[in-house]
Backbone as a ProteinNet text record, in pm:
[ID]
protein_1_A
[PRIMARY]
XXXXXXXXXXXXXXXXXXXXXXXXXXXXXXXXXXXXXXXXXXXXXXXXXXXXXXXXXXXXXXXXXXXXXXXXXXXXXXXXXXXXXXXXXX
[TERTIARY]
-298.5	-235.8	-217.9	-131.3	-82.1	-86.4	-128.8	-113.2	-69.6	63.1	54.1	-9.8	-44	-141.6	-81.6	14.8	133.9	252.8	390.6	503.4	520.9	423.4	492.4	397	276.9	171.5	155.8	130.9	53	-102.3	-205.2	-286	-312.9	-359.3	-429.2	-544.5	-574.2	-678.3	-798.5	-748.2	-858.4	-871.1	-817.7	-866.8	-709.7	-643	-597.2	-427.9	-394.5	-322.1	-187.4	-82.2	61.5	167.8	265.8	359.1	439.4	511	604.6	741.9	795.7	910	927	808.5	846.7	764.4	591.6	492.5	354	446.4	326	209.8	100.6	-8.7	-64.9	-93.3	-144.7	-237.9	-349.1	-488.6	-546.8	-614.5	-699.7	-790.5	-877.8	-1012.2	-1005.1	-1052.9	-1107.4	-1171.6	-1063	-1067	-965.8	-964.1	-932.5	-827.7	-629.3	-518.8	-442	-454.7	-389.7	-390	-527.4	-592.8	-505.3	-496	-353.9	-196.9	-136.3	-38	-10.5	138.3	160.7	204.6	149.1	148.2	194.7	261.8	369	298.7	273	216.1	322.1	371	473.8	401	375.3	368.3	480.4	431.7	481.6	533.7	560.5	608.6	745.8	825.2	946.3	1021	938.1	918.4	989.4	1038.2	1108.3	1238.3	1254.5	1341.1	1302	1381.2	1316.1	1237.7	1206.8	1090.7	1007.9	964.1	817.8	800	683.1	607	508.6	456.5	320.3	240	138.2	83.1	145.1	135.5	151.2	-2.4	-77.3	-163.4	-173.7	-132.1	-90.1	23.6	-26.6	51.5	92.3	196.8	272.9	232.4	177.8	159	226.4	260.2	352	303.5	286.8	210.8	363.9	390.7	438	420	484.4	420.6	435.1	377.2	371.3	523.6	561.7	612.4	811.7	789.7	930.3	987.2	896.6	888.6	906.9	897.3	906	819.6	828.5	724.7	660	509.4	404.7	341.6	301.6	281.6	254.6	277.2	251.9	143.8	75.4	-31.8	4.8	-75.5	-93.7	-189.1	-231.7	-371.2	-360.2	-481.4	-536.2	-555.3	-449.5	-506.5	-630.9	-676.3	-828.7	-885.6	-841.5	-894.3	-876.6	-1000.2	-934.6	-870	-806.5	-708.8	-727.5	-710.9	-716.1	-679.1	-808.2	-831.7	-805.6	-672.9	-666.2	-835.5	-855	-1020.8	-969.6	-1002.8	-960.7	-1100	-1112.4	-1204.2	-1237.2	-1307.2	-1288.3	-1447
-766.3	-635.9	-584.2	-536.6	-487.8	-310	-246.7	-70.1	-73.1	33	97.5	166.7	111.3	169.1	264	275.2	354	323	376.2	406.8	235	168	55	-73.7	-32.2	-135.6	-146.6	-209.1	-268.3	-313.3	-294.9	-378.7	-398.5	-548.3	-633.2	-596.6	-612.2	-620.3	-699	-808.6	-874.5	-860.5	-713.5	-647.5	-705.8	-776.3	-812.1	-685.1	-667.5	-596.5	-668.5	-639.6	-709.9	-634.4	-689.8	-585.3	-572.3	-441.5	-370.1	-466.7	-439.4	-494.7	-699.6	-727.5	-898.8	-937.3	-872.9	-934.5	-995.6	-1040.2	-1137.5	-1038.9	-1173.8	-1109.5	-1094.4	-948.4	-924.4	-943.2	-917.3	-930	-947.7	-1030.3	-1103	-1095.1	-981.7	-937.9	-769.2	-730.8	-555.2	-531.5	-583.3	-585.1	-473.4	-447.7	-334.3	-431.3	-398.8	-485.1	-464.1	-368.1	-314.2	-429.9	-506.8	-606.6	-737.4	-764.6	-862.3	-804.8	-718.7	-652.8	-683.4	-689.8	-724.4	-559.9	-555.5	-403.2	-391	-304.8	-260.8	-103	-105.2	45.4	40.5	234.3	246.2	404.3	419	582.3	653.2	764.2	880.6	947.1	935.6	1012.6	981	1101.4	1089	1032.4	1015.7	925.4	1017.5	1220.3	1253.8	1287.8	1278.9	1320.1	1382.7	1497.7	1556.6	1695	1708.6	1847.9	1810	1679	1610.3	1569	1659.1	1580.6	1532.9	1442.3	1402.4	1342.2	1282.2	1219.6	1086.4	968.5	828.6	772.7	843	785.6	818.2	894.5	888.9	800	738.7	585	615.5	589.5	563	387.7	418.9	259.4	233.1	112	108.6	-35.9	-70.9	-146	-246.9	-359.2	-418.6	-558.1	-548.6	-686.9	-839.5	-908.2	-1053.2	-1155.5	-1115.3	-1202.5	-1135	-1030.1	-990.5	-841.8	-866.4	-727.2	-633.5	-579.2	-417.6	-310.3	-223.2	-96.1	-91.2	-69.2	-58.1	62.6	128	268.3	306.1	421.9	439.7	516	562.9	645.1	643.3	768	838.8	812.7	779.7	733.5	761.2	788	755.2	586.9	562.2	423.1	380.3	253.9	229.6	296.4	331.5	412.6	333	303.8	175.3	279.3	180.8	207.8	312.3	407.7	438.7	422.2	302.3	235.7	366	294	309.3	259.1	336.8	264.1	210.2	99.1	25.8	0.2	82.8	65.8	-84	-176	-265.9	-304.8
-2149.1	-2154	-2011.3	-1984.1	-1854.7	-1899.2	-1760.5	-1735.3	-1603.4	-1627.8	-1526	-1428.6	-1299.4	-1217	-1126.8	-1097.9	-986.6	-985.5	-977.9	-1014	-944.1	-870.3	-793.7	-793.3	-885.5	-871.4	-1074.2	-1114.8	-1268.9	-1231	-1320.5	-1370.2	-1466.1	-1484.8	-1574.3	-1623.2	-1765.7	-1831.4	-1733.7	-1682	-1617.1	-1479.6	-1432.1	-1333.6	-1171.9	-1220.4	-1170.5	-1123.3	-969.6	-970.6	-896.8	-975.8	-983	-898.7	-868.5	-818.3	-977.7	-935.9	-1082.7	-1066.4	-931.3	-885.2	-943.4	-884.4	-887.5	-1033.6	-1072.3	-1118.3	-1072.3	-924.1	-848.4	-836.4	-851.6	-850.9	-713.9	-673.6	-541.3	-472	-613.5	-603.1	-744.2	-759.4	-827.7	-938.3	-846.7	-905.1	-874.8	-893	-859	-731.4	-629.4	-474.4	-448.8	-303.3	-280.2	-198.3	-266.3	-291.2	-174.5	-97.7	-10.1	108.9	106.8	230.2	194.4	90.9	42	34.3	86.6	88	217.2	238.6	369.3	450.5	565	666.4	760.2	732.7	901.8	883.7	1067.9	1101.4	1160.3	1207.9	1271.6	1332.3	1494.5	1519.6	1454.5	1452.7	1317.1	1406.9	1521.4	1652.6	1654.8	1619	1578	1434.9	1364.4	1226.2	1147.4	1149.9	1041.4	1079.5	1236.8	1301.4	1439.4	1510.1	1611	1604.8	1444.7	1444.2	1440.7	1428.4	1432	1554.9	1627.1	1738	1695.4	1632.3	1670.9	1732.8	1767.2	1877.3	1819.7	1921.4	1894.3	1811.2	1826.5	1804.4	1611	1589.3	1417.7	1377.5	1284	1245	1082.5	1049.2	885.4	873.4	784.7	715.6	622.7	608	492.8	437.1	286.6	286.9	125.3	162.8	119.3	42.5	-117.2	-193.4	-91.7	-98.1	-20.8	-72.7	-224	-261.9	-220.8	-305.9	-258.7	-185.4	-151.5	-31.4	-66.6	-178.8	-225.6	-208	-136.4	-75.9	-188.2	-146	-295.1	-249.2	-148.3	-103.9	37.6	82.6	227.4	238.3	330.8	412.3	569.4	571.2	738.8	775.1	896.8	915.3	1087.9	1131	1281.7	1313.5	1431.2	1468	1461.2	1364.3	1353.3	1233.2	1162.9	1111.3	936.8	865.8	721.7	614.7	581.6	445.9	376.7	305.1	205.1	66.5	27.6	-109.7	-228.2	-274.3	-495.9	-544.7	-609.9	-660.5	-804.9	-874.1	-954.3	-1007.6	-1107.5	-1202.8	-1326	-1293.3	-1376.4	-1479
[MASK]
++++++++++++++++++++++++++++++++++++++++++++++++++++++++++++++++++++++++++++++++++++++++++

């Protein structure tokens, strides 16, 4: 049985989380999926246009399926600073 976990992620009954877009499976087990997702950081400095100053040192992450590259979700983050894990209850 498959659930929807986010408008861009599914999981599996057996804990396993898929992309919506392809299927492929991202992650496995009830690991935190984001670390198997492929990541482009980008400074947010200039990132909405020119009313945004922000420092370089604030980064847009953008975190993408492995298999067919479809955005699975973004975050703001301080360089260095880990992920902010979906918690996947299994």
């Amino acid at each position: 049985m498959t659930n929807k976990f986010s408008a861009t992620l599914n999981l599996n009954n057996t804990g396993s989380v898929t992309c919506r877009a392809c299927n492929f499976e991202i992650n496995p087990s009830c690991e935190t999926w984001k670390e198997k997702a492929i990541l482009s950081e980008k400074p947010m400095d200039g990132a909405g246009g020119s009313p945004y100053s922000l420092s370089k040192k604030v980064l847009l992450r953008q975190f993408f399926c492995p298999n067919c590259g479809y955005l699975l979700d973004t975050e703001t983050a301080i360089a260095g600073d880990p992920f902010l894990n979906d918690v996947v209850k299994c």
